[in-house]
C-alpha positions as CSV (number, residue, x, y, z in Angstrom):
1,X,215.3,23.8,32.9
2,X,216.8,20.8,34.3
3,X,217.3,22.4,37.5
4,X,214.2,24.2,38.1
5,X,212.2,21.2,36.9
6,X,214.4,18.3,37.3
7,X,215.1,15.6,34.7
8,X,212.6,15.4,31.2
9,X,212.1,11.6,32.0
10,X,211.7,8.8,33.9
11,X,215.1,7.5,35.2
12,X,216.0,4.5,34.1
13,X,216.1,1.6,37.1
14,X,219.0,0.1,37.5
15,X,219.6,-3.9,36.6
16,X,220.0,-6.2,39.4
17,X,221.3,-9.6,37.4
18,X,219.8,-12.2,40.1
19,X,216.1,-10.4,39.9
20,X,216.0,-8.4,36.9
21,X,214.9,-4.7,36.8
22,X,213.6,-3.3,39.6
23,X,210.0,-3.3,37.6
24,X,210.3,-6.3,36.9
25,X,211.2,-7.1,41.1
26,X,207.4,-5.6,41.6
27,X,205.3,-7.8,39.3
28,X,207.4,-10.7,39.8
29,X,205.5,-13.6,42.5
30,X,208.2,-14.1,45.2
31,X,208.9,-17.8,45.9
32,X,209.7,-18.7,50.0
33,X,212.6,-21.3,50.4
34,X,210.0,-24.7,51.0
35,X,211.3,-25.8,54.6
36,X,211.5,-29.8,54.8
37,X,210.5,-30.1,58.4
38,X,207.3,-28.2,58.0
39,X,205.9,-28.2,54.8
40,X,207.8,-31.5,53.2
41,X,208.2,-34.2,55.8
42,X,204.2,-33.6,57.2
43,X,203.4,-34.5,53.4
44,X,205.5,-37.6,53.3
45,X,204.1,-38.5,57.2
46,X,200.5,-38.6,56.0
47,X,200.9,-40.0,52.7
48,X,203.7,-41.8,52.2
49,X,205.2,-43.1,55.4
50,X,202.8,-45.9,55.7
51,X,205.0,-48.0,52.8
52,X,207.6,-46.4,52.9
53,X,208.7,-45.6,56.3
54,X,210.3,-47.6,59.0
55,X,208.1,-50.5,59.4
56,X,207.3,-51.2,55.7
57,X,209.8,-50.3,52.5
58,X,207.9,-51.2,49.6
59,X,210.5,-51.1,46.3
60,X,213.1,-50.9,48.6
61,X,212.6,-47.0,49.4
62,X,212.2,-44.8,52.8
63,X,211.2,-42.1,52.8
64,X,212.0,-41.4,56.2
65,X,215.9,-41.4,56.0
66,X,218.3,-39.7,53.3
67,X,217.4,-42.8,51.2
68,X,214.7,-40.7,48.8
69,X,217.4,-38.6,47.6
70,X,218.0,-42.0,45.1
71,X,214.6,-40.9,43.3
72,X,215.3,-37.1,43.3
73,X,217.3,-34.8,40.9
74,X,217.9,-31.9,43.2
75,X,217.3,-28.7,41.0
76,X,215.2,-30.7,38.5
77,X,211.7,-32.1,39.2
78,X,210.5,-33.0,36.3
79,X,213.5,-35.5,35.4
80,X,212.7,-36.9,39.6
81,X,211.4,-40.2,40.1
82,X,209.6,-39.2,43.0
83,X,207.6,-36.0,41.2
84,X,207.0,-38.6,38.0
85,X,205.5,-40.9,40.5
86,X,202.9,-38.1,42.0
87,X,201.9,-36.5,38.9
88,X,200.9,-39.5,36.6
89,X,197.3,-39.9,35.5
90,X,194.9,-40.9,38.5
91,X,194.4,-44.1,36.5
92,X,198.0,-45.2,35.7
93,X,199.1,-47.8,38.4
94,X,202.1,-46.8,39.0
95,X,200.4,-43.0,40.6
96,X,201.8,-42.8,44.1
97,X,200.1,-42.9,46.5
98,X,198.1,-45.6,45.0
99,X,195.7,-45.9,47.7
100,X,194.5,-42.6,48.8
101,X,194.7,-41.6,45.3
102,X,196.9,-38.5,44.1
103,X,198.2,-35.9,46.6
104,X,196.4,-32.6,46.7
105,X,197.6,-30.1,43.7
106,X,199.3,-27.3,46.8
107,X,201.6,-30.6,48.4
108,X,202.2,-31.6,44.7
109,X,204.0,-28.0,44.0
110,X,205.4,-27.6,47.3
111,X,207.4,-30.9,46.4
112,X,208.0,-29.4,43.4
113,X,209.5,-26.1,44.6
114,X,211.5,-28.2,46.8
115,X,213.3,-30.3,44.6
116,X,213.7,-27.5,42.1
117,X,215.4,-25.7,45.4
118,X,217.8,-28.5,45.8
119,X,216.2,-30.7,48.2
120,X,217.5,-29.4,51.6
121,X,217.1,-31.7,54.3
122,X,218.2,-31.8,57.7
123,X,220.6,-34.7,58.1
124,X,218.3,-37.8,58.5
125,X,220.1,-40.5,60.3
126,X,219.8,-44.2,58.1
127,X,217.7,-45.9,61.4
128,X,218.1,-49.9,61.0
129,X,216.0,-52.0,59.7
């Protein structure tokens, strides 16, 4: 039978340990690397520059230069100062940014993904103050 018909069942996929079974590969959502330049820095331009840039470095951060890596935990977001700061309440005063009110929910999980990625950056150059 087996060679007239070919195998009774279904063969079983083989297990791939970064992704899991080959199923599983199908249903799963792929997650794209998050790219700093593109999809990180535009956020930071628009809404957090402004106080934390070049001209202004309100609580001693910029965001502009390797110095935000002091309030991120590459490869864990929720124990990074930065993601704490954009996802509190809308009416705690501490919610950054605290003028335009709380980033949009899709730049809130790019960061996110980011951080939980490791944080690549290209190498930003510590300008002078």
């Amino acid at each position: 039978d087996y060679f007239i018909n070919g195998p009774t069942k279904e063969p079983t996929p083989k297990l791939n340990s970064q992704i899991g079974t080959v199923e599983e590969k199908s249903t799963q959502k792929l997650i794209s690397k998050v790219d700093f330049n593109s999809q990180i820095k535009p956020i930071f331009e628009e809404h957090c520059f402004k106080c934390h840039g070049e001209k202004k470095q309100k609580g001693k951060l910029r965001l502009d230069t390797n110095d935000f890596h002091k309030v991120i935990e590459k490869l864990e977001p929720e124990k990074s100062k930065l993601y704490e700061l954009i996802t509190l309440p809308i009416d705690d005063e501490d919610i950054m940014p605290p003028k335009d009110g709380p980033l949009p929910k899709e730049s809130i999980d790019l960061i996110y993904q980011w951080i939980k990625q490791g944080a690549e950056t290209p190498t930003l150059e510590k300008k002078a103050k």
